[in-house]
C-alpha positions in Angstrom: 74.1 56.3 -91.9 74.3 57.2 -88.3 74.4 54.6 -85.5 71.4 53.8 -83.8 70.9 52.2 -80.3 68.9 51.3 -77.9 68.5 51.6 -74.0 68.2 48.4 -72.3 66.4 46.9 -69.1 67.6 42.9 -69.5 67.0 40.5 -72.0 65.4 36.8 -70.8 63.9 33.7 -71.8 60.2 32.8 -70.4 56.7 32.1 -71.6 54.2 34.5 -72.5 52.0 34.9 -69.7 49.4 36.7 -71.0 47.0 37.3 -74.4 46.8 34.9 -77.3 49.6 33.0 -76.8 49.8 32.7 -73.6 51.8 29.7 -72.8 54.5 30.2 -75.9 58.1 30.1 -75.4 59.3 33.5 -75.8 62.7 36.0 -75.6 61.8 38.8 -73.9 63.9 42.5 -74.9 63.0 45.0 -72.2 62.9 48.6 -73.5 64.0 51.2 -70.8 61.6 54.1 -70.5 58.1 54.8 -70.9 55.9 57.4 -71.9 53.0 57.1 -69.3 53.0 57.0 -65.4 50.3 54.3 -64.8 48.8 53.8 -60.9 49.8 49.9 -60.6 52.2 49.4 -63.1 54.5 45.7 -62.9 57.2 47.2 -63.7 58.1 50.6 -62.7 61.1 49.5 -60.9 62.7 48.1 -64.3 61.9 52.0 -66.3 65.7 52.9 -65.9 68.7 52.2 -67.8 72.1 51.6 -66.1 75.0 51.6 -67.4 75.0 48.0 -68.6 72.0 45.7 -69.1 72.1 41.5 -68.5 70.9 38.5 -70.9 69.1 36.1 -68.3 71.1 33.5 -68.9 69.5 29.9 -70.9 70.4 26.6 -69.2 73.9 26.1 -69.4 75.0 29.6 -69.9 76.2 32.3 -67.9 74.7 35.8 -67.5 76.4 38.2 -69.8 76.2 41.9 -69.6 76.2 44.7 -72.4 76.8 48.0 -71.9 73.7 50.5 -72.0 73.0 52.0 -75.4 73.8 49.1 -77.5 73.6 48.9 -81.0 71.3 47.2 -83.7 74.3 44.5 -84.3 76.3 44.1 -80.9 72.4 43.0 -79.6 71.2 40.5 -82.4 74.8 39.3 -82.7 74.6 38.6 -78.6 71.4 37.0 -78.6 72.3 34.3 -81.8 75.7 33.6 -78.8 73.4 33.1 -76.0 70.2 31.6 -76.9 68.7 28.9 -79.1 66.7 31.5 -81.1 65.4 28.5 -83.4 63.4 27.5 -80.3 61.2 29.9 -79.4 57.6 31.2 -81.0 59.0 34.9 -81.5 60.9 37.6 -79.7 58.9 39.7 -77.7 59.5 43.6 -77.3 58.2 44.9 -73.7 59.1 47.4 -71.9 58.0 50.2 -70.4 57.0 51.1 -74.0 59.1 50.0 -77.0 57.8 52.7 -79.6 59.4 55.2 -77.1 62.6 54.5 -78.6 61.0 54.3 -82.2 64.8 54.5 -84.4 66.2 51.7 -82.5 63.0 49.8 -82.3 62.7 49.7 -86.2 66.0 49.1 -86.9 66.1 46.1 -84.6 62.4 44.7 -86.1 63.8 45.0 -89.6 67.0 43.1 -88.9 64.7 40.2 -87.1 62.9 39.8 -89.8 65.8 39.7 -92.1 66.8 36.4 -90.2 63.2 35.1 -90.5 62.6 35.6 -86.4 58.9 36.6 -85.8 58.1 39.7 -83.6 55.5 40.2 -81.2 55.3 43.8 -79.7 54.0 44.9 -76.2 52.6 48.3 -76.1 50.5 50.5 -74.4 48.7 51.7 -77.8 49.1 55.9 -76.8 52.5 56.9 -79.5 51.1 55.8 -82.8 53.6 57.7 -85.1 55.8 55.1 -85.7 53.2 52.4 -86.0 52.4 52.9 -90.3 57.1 52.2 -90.6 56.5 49.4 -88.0 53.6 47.1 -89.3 55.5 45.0 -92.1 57.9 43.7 -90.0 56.0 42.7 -87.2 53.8 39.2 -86.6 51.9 39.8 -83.2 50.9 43.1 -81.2 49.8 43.0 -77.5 47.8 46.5 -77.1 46.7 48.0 -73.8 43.8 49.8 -73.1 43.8 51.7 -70.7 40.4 52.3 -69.7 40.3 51.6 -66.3 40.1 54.2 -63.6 42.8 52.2 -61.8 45.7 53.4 -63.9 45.1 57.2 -63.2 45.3 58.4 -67.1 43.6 61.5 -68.1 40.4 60.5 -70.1 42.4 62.1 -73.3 43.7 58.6 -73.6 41.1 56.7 -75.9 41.8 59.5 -78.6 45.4 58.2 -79.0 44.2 54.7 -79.0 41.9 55.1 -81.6 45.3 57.0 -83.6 47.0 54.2 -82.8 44.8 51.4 -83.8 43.8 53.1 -87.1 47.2 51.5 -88.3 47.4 48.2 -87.5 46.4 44.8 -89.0 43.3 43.3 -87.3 44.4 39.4 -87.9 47.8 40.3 -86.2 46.9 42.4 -83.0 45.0 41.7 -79.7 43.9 44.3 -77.2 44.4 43.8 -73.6 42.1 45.3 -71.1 43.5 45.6 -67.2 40.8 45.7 -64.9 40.6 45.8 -61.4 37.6 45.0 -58.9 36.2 47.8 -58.2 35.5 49.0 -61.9 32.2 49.6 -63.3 31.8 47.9 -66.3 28.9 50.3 -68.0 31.7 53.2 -67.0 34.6 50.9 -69.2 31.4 50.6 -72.1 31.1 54.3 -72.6 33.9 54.6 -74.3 33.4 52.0 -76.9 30.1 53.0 -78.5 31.8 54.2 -81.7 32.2 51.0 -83.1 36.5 51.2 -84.0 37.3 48.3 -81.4 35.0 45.6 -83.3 37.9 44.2 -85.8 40.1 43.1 -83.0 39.8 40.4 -80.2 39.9 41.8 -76.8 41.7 39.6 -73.8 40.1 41.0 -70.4 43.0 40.7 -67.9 42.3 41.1 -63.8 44.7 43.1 -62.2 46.3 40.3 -59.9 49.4 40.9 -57.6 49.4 37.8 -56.3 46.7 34.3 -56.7 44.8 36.2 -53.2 44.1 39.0 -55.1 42.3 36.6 -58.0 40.0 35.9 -55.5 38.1 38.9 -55.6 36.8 37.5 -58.7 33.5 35.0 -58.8 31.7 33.7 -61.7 29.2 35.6 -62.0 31.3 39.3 -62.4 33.4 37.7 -64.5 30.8 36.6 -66.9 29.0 39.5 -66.6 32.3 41.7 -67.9 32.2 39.5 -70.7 28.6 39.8 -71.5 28.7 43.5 -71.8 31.8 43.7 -73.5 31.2 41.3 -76.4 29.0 43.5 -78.4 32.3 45.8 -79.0 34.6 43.7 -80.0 35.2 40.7 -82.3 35.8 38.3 -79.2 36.1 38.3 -75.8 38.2 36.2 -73.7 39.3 36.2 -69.8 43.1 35.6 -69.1 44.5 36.5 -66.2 48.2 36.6 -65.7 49.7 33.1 -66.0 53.3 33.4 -65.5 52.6 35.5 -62.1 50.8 32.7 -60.8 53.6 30.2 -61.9 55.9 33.2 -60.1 57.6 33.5 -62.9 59.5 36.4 -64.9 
């Protein structure tokens, strides 16, 4: 069987700052690469590969670099050297987009779950092909919508969400919808009158740089979001971005 591997951003420890577990203690495996080109994304500076990636060091350690691609073994044998894996909730795939690397990603899922490790996956819900190899060994997926006129996607989007969402388990997926200020809410509910988001929870997220920008929010637009949301979806909460308040990674 050929090698597989993987191109690598940095690997750290933090919390989840965002969903339905926010507040968890998390590893973090950034995925290089990404299949969109979103207005406002957090982390378009961290796309690229270089030649060799770092673990963020745990208390007590030192930062160690790998090179850039790594394999399926050199990584998981790494991260049971440099971090208490025992500790936290689950190891989190983020990126840019993890299923843009789909070989590597499944490969490196399976061997997780082989050492009982649970895996939560961040995606932005638009390359459902490897979702149906994916869902049995994976315990929690974050998935964007990207509804909002702020990311500058072509309106072709929701088709590849609905693709997407087609394949995955309800009780283990959340969908995360990044909103800014100025969006119209009716606009956002236009696209949802089918009826395929109702299964899953949705977490509302402001789009927050900084706590000033969180300001632009009162209590009345933020109920009101909720209120005309609810009818599509199982449940509706309003989260905004905890670990960039905490300035945080």
């Amino acid at each position: 069987m050929a090698k597989v591997t993987g191109r690598l951003v940095e690997v750290f420890p933090s919390i989840q700052g965002e969903g339905l577990q926010v507040g968890v203690m998390q590893l973090f495996i950034r995925f290089a690469g990404c299949n969109l080109a979103c207005r406002h994304c957090d982390t378009v500076h961290l796309r690229e590969a270089g030649a060799t990636f770092p673990l963020q060091p745990w208390p007590g350690h030192r930062p160690r670099p790998l090179p850039n691609p790594v394999g399926v073994d050199e990584l998981v044998a790494a991260l049971e050297e440099a971090y208490p894996l025992d500790d936290f909730h689950s190891i989190s795939m983020t990126g840019g987009e993890p299923l843009g690397q789909p070989a590597f990603l499944l490969r490196l899922v399976r061997r997780l779950q082989e050492k009982r490790r649970a895996v939560f996956i961040e995606t932005n819900g638009t390359l459902p092909d490897p979702v149906p190899e994916l869902v049995p060994y994976v315990s929690y997926w974050s998935v964007d919508l990207k509804l909002s006129k702020g990311w500058g996607l072509p309106g072709t989007i929701l088709g590849k969400h609905r693709r997407f969402l087609a394949a995955l388990p309800p009780e283990k997926t959340y969908l995360k919808l990044v909103i800014d200020a100025n969006d119209d809410p009716e606009d956002v509910c236009r696209h949802l009158g089918d009826g395929r988001f109702r299964a899953f929870p949705l977490v509302i997220q402001p789009l927050a740089t900084a706590q000033s920008t969180l300001m632009d929010w009162d209590s009345f637009s933020i109920l009101e979001w909720m209120r005309l949301l609810r009818p599509f979806f199982r449940e509706v909460r309003w989260i905004p971005q905890v670990h960039k308040l905490l300035r945080i990674p």
